[in-house]
VMD Tcl script that draws the C-alpha trace (Angstrom):
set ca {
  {21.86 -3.05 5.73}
  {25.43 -4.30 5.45}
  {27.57 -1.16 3.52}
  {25.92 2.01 4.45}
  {27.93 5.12 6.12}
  {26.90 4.73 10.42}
  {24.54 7.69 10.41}
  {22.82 6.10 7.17}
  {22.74 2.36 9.09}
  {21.17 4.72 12.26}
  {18.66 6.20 10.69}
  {17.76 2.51 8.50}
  {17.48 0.78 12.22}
  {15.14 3.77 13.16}
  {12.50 3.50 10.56}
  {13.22 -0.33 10.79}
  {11.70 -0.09 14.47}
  {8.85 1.97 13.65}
  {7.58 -0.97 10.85}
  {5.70 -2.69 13.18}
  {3.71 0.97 14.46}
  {2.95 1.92 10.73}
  {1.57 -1.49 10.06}
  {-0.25 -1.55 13.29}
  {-1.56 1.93 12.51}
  {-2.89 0.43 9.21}
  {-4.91 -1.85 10.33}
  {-6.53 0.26 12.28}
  {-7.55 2.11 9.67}
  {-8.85 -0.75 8.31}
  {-10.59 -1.88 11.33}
  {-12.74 1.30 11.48}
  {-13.73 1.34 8.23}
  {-15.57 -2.44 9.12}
  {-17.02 -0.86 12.54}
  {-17.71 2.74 11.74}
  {-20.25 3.20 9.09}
  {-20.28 7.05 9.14}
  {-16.14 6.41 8.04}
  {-17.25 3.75 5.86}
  {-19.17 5.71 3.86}
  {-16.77 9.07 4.19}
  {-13.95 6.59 2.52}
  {-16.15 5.57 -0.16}
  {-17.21 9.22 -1.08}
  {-13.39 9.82 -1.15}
  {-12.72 7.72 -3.66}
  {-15.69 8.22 -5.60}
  {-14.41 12.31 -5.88}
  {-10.78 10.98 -6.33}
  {-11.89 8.50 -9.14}
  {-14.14 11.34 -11.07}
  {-11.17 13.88 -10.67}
  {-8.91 11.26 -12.10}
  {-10.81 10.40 -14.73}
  {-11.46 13.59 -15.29}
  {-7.56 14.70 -15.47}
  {-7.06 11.62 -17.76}
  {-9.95 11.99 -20.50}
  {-8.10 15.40 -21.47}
  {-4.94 14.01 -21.15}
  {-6.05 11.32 -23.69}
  {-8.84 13.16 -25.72}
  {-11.42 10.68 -24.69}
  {-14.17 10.77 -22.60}
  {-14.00 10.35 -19.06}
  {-16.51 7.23 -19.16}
  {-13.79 6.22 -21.35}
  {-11.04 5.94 -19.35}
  {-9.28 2.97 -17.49}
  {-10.89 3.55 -13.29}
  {-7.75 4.95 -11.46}
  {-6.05 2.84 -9.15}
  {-4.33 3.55 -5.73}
  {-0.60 2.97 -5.81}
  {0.22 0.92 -2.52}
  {2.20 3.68 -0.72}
  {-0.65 5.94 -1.23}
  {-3.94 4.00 -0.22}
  {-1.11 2.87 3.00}
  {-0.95 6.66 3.59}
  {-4.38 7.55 4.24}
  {-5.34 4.15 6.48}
  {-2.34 5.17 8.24}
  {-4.34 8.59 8.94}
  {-7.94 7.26 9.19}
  {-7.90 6.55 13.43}
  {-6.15 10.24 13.59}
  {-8.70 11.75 11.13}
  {-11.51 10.48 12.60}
  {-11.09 10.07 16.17}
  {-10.82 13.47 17.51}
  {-9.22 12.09 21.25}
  {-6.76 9.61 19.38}
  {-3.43 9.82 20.61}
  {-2.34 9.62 16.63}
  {-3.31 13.26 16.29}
  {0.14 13.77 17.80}
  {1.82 12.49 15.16}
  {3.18 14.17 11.39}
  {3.39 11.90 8.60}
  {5.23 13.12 5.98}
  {4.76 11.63 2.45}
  {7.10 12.86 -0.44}
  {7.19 10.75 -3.24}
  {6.15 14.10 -5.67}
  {3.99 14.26 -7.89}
  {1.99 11.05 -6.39}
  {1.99 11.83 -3.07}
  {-0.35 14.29 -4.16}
  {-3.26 11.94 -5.20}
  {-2.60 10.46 -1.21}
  {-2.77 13.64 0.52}
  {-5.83 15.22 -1.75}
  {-7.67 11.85 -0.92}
  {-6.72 12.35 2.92}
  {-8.42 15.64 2.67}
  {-11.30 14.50 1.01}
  {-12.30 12.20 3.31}
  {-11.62 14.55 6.15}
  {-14.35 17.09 4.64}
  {-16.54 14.45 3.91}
  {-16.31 13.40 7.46}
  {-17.46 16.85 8.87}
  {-20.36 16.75 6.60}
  {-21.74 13.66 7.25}
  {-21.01 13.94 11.45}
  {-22.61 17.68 11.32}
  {-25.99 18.76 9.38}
  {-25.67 22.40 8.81}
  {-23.29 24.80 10.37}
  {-22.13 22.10 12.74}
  {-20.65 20.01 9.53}
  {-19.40 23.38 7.33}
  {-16.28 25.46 8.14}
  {-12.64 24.76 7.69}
  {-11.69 21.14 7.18}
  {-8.19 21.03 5.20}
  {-6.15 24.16 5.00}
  {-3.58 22.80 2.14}
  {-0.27 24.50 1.61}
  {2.94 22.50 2.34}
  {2.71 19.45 0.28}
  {1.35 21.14 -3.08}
  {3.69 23.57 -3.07}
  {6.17 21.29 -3.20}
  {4.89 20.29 -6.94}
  {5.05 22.35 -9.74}
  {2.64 24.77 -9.89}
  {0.78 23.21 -13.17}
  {0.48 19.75 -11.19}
  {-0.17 21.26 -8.12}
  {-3.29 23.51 -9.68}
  {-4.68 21.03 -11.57}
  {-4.80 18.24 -8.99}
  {-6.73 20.76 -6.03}
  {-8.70 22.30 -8.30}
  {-10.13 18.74 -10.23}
  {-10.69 17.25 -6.42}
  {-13.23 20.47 -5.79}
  {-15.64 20.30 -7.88}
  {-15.56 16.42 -7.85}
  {-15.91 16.71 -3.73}
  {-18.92 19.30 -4.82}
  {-20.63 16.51 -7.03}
  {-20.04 13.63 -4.98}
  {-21.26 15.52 -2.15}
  {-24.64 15.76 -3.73}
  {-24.98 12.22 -2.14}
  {-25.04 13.86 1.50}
  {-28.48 14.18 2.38}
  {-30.96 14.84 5.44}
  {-29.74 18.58 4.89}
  {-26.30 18.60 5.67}
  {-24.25 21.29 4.01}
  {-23.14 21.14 0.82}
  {-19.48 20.59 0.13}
  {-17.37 23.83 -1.37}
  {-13.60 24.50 -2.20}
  {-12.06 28.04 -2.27}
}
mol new
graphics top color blue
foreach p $ca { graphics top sphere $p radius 0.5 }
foreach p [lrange $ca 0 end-1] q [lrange $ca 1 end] { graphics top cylinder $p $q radius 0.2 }
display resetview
């Protein structure tokens, strides 16, 4: 980090320090998606309502059909970003529900914090059958309004009713998965 202005080379040896945490944090994530099966299968519903939103989004995009679209892909930073948040998510006495991550890398930090959310409504419908799993999950406002407000709409809005139809998986009469 030879070159950089002192309050630049500060803040570098900061986030330089906190490496080892974020990777730690990470793998934690990991590691209870191996033990917990209820989180297991909350992550997989995730990215089955991220995938059909995507593909979704794309198939217009590229007047096709959505069957006939390349499967989306997580950039690094973003699938990092949500097994950062998994322990925090899902743990409701973790110490990491102390901590704000902020991601900004617009418009794909998006895709990370809509699949964040996803998972964390999934979550209360699978741990709660009826009125113990509905209710407010994700209140969004800070990060999508940081987009513009075409990109913004159009990546909530696709993520609903995808949550809705990959929700239909949920059974033993747990409520049913709605955006609004």
């Amino acid at each position: 980090m030879t070159g950089l202005a002192p309050r630049r080379l500060k803040t570098g040896q900061a986030l330089l320090e906190k490496v080892d945490t974020a990777g730690s944090r990470i793998r934690d994530g990991i590691d209870l998606l191996k033990r917990d099966t209820v989180a297991r299968e909350a992550f997989g519903l995730m990215n089955t309502a991220m995938a059909m939103a995507n593909r979704r989004r794309e198939a217009v995009i590229q007047k096709k059909l959505p069957g006939d679209v390349d499967p989306p892909t997580w950039r690094p930073f973003q699938l990092a970003f949500v097994l950062l948040n998994l322990v925090g998510v899902t743990d409701r006495n973790s110490g990491e529900r102390e901590i704000v991550d902020l991601l900004f890398f617009r418009p794909a930090a998006a895709r990370a914090y809509l699949g964040l959310a996803a998972y964390a409504i999934v979550l209360r419908r699978l741990r709660g059958s009826g009125v113990l799993g509905a209710g407010i999950s994700v209140i969004m406002r800070y990060t999508l309004r940081l987009l513009t407000p075409l990109v913004s709409s159009a990546r909530s809005n696709s993520c609903g009713p995808m949550m809705t139809m990959a929700g239909r998986r949920l059974a033993n009469g747990r409520s049913r998965l709605d955006s609004g």
